[in-house]
C-alpha positions in Angstrom: 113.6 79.1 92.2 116.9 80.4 90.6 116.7 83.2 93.3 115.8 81.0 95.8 118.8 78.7 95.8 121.4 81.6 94.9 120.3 83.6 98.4 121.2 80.3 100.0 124.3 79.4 98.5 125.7 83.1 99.2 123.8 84.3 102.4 122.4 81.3 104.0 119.5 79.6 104.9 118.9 81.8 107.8 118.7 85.0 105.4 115.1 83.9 103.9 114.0 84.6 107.8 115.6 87.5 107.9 112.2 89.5 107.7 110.4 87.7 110.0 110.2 89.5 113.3 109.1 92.6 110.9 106.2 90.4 109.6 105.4 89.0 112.5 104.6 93.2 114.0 102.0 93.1 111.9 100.5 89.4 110.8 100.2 88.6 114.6 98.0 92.0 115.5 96.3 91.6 112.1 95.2 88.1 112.7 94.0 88.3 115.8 92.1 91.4 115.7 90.2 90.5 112.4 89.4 87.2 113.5 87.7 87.9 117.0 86.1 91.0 115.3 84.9 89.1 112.8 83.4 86.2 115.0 82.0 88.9 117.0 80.5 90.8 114.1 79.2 88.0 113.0 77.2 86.9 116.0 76.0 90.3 116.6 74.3 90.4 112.9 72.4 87.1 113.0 71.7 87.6 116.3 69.8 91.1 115.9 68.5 89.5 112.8 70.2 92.8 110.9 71.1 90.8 107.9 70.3 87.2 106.6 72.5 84.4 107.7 73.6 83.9 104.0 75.1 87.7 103.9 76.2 88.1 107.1 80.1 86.2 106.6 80.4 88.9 104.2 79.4 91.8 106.1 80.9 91.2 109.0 84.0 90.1 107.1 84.3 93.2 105.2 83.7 95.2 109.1 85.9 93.5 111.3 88.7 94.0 108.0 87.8 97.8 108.1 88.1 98.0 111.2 91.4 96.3 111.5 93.1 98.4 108.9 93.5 101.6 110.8 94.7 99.8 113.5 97.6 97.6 111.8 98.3 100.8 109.1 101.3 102.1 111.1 102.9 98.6 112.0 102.5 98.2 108.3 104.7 101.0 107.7 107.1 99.8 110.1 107.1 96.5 108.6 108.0 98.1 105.0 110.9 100.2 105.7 112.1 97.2 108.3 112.0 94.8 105.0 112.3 96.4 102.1 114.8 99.7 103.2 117.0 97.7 105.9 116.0 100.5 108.0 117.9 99.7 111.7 114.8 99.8 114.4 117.6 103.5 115.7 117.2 104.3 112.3 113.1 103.4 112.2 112.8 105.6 115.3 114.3 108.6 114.0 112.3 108.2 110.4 109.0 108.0 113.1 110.4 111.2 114.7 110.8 113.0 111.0 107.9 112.2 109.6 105.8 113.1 112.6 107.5 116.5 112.8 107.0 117.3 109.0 103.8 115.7 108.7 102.2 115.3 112.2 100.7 111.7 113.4 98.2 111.3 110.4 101.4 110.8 107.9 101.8 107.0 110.1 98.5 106.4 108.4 99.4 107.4 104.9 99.0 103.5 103.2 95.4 103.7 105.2 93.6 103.8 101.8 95.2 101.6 99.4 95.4 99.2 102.1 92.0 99.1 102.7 90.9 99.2 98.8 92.3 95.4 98.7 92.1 94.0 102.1 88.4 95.0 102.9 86.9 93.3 99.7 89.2 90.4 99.8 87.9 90.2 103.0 84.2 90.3 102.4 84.9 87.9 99.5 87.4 85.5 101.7 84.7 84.8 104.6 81.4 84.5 102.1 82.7 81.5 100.2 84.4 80.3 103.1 81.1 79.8 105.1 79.2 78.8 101.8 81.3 76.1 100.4 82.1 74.8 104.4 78.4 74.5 104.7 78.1 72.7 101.2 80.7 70.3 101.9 79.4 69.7 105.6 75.9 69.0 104.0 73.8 68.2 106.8 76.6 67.9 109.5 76.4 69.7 112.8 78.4 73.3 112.1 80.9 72.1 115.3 81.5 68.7 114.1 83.0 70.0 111.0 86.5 68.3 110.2 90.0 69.8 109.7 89.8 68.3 106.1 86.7 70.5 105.5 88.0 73.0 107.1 91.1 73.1 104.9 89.5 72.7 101.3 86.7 75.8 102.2 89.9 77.7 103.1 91.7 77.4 100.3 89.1 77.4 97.7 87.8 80.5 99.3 91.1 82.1 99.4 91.8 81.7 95.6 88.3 82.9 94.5 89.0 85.7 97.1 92.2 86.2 95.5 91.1 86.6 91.6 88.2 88.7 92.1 90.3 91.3 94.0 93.6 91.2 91.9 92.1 94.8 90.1 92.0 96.1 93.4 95.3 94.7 94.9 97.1 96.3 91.6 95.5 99.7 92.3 97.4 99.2 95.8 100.3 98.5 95.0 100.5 101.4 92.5 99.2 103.8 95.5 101.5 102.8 97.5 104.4 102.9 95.2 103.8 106.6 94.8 103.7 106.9 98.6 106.7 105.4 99.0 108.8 107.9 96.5 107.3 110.2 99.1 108.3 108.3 102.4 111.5 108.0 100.2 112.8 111.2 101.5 111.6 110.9 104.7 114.0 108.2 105.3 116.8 109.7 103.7 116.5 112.7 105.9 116.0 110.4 109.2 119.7 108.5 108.1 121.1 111.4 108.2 119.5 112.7 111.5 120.8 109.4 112.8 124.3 109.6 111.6 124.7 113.4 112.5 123.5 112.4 116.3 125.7 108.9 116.1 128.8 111.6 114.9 127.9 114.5 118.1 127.8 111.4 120.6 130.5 108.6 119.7 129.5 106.4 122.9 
C-alpha cells in the first residue's frame, strides 16, 4: 500500500497503467488460445471416449496450456523487457535483431521451459477443480443453466487451490528465469548501444 500511494502522489495515476499495452501482447493471445484449445480438447476426449469425463478438464487443461506456451513464449519476452527494462519498442527491435544474430530464432524461446514448468500444471490443476466443484455446487442442474454466481465461486476456489499446489513449481520459474535474464541482460545492453550508435550515424 505504502508503494502504491507514493507512485501516485509522485507519477500519477496513469503510471500504474503504464504496462498495460505490454500485458495486454501477451494476456489477450494467451487467453484466447488456451481457452478455445481447451474447449476443443476437451470435447474431443469425452467424445472419443479417450479419457473418463472426471479426468478429462485436467488433461485437456494441461494440453491446450502446453500447447499455448510455445506460442505466447516470445510475446512473453517482449512483454518483460517492455515492463521491467523500459526497453523503447526501436530499442525492443534492435535487442530482437541481436539476439537473433548471436543466438538465431530459438534464443526468442529461451523462457519456453520455466514457463511451462508452472503454467502447464497450474493449468491441469485450475480446470480439474474448476469443473468438479461447478458440478458440486450445480448439483443436479442442467450444465448450461449454470449461474454467474456459480460460475464465480468454482473460479476462484479453483484458482487458489490451483495456486498453492503449484507455488514449488512457480518458484523453480522464477529462479530459471532470473538466471536467463542476467543472460538476456547483455543482450540488451548490446542492442542500446546498436540503437544509439545508428540514432548518432543518422540524426533525422
Amino acid at each position: 500500500m505504502d508503494a502504491f500511494v507514493k507512485i501516485v502522489r509522485h507519477e500519477g495515476t496513469r503510471t500504474l497503467w503504464s504496462g498495460l499495452p505490454a500485458t495486454l501482447v501477451t494476456t489477450v493471445p494467451a487467453t484466447a488460445i488456451s481457452f478455445t484449445a481447451y474447449d476443443q480438447l476437451k470435447a474431443f476426449l469425452c467424445g472419443r471416449a479417450l479419457t473418463s469425463d472426471f479426468y478429462a478438464p485436467m488433461v485437456a487443461g494441461a494440453l491446450a496450456r502446453l500447447g499455448t506456451v510455445p506460442v505466447i513464449s516470445p510475446l512473453e519476452l517482449v512483454r518483460t523487457k517492455l515492463q521491467a527494462q523500459h526497453v523503447s519498442y526501436r530499442e525492443l527491435g534492435a535487442y530482437v535483431r541481436t539476439s537473433v544474430a548471436q543466438g538465431s530464432w530459438r534464443s526468442l524461446w529461451l523462457g519456453w521451459g520455466p514457463t511451462a514448468l508452472q503454467d502447464v500444471p497450474f493449468s491441469a490443476l485450475y480446470w480439474f477443480n474448476y469443473e468438479l466443484v461447478k458440478s458440486w455446487l450445480s448439483g443436479r442442474r442442467p450444465k448450461d443453466q449454470t449461474s454467474v454466481g456459480i460460475s464465480f465461486v468454482a473460479g476462484g476456489i479453483s484458482g487458489t487451490v490451483a495456486a498453492i499446489l503449484t507455488l514449488p513449481f512457480d518458484v523453480v520459474k522464477t529462479q530459471r528465469q532470473v538466471a536467463l535474464g542476467a543472460m538476456e541482460a547483455v543482450n540488451v545492453t548490446c542492442a542500446r548501444r546498436l540503437h544509439l550508435e545508428a540514432a548518432a550515424e543518422d540524426p533525422g
